[in-house]
C-alpha positions as CSV (number, residue, x, y, z in Angstrom):
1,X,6.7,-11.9,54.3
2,X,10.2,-12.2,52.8
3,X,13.0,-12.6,54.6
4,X,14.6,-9.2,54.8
5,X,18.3,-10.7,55.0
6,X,17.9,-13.2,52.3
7,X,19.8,-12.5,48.9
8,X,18.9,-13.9,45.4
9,X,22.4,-14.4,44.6
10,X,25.3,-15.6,46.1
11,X,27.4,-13.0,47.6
12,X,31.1,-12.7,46.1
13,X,34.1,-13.0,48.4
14,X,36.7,-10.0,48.4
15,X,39.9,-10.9,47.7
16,X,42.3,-8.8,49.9
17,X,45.7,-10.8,49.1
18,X,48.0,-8.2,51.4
19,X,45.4,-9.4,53.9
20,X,46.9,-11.9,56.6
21,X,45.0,-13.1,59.8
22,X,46.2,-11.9,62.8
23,X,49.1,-13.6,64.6
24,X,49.2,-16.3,61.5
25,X,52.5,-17.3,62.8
26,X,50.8,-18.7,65.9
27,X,47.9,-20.4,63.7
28,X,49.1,-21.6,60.5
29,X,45.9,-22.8,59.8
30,X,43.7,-19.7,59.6
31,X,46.2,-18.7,56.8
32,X,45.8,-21.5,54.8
33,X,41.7,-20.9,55.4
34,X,42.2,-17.2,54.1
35,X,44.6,-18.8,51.2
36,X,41.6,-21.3,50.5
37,X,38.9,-19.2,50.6
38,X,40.9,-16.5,48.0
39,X,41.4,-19.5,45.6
40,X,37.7,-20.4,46.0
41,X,36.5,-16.9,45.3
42,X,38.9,-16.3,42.0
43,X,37.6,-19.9,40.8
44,X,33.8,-18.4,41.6
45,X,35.3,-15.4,39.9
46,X,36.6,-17.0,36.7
47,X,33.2,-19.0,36.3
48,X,31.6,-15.8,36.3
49,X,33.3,-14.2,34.3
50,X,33.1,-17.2,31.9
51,X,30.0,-17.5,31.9
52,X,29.4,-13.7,31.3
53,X,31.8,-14.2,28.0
54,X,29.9,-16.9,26.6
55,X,26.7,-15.1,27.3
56,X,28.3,-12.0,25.5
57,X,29.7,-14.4,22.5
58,X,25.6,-15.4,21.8
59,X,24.4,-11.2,21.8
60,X,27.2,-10.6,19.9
61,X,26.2,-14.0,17.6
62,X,22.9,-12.7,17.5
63,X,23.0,-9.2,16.7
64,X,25.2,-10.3,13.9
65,X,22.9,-12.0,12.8
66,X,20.2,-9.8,13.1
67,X,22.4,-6.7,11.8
68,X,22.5,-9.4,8.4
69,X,18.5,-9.7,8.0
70,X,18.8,-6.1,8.3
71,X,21.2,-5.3,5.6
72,X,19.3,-8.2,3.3
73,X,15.4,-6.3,4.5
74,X,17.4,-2.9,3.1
75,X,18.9,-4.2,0.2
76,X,15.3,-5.8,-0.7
77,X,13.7,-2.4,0.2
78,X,15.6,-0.3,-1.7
79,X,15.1,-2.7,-4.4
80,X,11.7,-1.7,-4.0
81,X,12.1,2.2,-3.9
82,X,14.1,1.6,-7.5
83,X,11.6,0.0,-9.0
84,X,8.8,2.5,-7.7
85,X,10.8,5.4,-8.8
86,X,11.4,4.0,-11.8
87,X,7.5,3.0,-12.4
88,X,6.4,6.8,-10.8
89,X,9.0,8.2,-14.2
90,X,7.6,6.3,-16.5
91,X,4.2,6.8,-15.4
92,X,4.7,10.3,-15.7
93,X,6.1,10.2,-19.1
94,X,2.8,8.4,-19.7
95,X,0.7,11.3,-18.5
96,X,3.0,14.1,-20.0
97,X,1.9,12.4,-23.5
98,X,-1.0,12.2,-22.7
99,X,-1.6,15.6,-21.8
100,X,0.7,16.9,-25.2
101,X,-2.2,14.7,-27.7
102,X,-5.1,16.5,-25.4
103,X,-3.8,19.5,-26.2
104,X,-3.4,18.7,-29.8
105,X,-6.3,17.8,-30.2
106,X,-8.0,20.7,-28.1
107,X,-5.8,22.5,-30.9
108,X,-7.2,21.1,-33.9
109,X,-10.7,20.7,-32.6
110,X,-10.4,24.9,-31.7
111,X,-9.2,25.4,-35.0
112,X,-12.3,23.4,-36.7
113,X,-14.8,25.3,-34.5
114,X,-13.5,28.8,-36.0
115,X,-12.8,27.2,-38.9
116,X,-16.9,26.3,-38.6
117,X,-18.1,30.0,-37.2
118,X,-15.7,31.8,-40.1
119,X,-17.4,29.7,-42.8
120,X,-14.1,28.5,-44.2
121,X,-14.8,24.7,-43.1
122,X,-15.3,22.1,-45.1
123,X,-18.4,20.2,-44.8
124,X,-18.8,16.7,-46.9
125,X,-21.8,16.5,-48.8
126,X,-24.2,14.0,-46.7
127,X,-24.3,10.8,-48.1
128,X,-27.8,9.8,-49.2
129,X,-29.0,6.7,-47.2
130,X,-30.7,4.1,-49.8
């Protein structure tokens, strides 16, 4: 079982600097022990703290760079959505065409039909076979 009072990290000293021992005047030493361990804990302090910068310098590296594969996977994909658009126009220009000879020649082949049933079209004269 783990020990209930153990700590994964090092606990940080507080820093009282109005803080003096009691009766310092009468143990010199104590002071210089509070003085000491202050220094010590802004050093631990300022190593944290460095350490926390540099680790905050390589996010902000990396979401830079990150944030420039993005713009570049936009860029590409809106490339993309140009060119799609620009087929899905053109392909509909294709089938309106399309669709304006099918009816021109639902047209002409309606016309022939009454043309046929009003006796009015002109039938060639077969050709004999030899």
């Amino acid at each position: 079982m783990p020990d209930p009072s153990h700590r994964p990290y090092q606990p940080m000293t507080i820093i009282r600097p109005n803080k003096m021992p009691r009766f310092w005047w009468l143990c010199p030493w104590a002071y210089a022990r509070t003085l000491h361990m202050s220094a010590n804990a802004v050093k631990a302090y300022a190593d944290r703290l460095d350490a926390a910068m540099t680790l905050q310098s390589h996010v902000i590296a990396d979401q830079s760079e990150e944030i420039a594969k993005l713009r570049t996977e936009v860029e590409r994909l809106a490339g993309n959505v140009k060119y799609w658009r620009i087929e899905a126009e053109t392909d509909n220009a294709r089938w309106l065409r399309v669709l304006e000879e099918n009816d021109k020649l639902r047209k002409q082949i309606a016309d022939i039909d009454e043309a046929i049933i009003l006796g009015r079209a002109i039938t060639p004269d077969p050709k004999p076979i030899e």
